[in-house]
C-alpha positions as CSV (number, residue, x, y, z in Angstrom):
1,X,-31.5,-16.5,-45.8
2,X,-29.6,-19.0,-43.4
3,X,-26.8,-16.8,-43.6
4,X,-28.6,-13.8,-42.3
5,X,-30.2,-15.9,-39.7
6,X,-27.0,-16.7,-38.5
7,X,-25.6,-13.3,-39.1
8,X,-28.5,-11.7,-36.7
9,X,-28.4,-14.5,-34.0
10,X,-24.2,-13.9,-32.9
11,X,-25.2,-10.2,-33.1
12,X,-28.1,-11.0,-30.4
13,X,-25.9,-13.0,-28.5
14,X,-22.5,-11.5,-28.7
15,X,-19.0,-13.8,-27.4
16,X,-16.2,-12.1,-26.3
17,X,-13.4,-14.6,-27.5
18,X,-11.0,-12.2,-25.9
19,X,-11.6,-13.7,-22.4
20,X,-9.4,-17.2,-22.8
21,X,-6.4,-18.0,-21.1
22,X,-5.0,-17.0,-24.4
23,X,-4.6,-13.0,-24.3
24,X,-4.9,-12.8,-20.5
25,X,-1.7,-11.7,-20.7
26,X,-2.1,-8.9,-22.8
27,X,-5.8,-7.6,-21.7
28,X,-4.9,-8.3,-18.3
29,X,-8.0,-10.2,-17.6
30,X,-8.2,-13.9,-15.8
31,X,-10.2,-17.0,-17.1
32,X,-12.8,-15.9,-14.2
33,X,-13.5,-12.7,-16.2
34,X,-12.3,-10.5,-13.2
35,X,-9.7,-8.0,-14.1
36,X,-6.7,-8.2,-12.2
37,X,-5.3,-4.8,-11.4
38,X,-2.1,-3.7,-9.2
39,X,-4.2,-3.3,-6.6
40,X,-6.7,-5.4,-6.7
41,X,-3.7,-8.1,-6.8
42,X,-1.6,-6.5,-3.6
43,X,-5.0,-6.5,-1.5
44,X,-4.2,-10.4,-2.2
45,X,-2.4,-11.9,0.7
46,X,0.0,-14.1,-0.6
47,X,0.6,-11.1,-3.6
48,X,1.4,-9.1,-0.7
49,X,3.7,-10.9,1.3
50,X,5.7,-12.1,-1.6
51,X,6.1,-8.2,-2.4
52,X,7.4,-7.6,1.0
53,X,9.5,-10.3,1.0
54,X,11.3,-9.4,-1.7
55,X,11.8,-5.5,-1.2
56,X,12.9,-6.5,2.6
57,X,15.4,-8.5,1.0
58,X,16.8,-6.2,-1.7
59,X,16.3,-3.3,0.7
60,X,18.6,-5.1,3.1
61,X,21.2,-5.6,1.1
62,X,24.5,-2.8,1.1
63,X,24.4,-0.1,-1.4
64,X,27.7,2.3,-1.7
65,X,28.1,4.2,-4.8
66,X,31.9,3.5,-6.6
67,X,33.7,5.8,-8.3
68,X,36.3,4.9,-11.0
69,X,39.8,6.1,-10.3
70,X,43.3,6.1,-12.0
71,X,44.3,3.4,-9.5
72,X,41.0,1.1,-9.7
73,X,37.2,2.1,-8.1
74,X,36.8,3.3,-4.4
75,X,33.7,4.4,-2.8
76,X,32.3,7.4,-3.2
77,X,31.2,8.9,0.1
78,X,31.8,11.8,-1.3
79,X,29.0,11.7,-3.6
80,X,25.9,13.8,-3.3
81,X,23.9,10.7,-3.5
82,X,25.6,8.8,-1.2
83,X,23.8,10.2,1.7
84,X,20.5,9.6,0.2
85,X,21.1,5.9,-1.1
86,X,23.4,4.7,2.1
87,X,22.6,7.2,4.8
88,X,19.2,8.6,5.0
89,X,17.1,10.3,2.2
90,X,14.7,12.8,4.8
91,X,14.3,13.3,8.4
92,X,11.1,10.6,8.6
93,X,12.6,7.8,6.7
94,X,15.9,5.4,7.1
95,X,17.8,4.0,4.0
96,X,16.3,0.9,4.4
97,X,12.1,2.2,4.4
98,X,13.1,4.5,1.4
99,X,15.1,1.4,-0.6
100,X,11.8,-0.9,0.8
101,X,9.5,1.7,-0.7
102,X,10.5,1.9,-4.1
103,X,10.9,-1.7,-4.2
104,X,7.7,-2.2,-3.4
105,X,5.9,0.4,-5.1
C-alpha cells in the first residue's frame, strides 16, 4: 500500500528532472527554466554585439578566390564568383554587407 501511495503522490506532483544544468545543453533550456532560442538570445545585448563584432571582423578581412596552375596558384578574377565574393553580389549590397550578413545570420 506504501508503494502505491507513493506511486500516486509523484504522479500528482510531477518533477521534470530534465531542467538541470545537466542537459541544458541538449534541450536548450537554462537553469531559470526559460528557453533560450536564436532569437530570444540576439534580442540580448551583449549576444548581439558579440555577433557583430565578429562578422565585422571576418567580413573585413580579403577574400580572392585561387586557382591552381601548372606554375603554382594565382587569383582567379576570372572566376564567376569572384565578382560576387570580392566585388559586389547585387546592386543594393557591397562585399562587405553580403560577407557581414551571412556571418551573422
Amino acid at each position: 500500500m506504501n508503494y502505491f501511495m507513493k506511486l500516486f503522490k509523484s504522479r500528482d506532483n510531477p518533477k521534470n528532472r530534465l531542467n538541470g544544468s545537466s542537459y541544458s545543453f541538449f534541450m536548450g533550456g537554462s537553469s531559470s527554466g526559460n528557453r533560450v532560442t536564436e532569437r530570444s538570445a540576439m534580442q540580448m545585448t551583449a549576444v548581439y554585439s558579440c555577433v557583430r563584432i565578429l562578422s565585422e571582423t571576418l567580413a573585413s578581412l580579403p577574400l580572392h578566390i585561387y586557382e591552381i596552375t601548372d606554375l603554382g596558384s594565382k587569383k582567379a578574377t576570372n572566376h564567376y564568383l569572384y565578382n560576387l565574393l570580392h566585388n559586389e553580389p547585387n546592386n543594393e549590397m557591397t562585399s562587405f554587407i553580403f560577407r557581414e550578413t551571412l556571418m551573422t545570420h
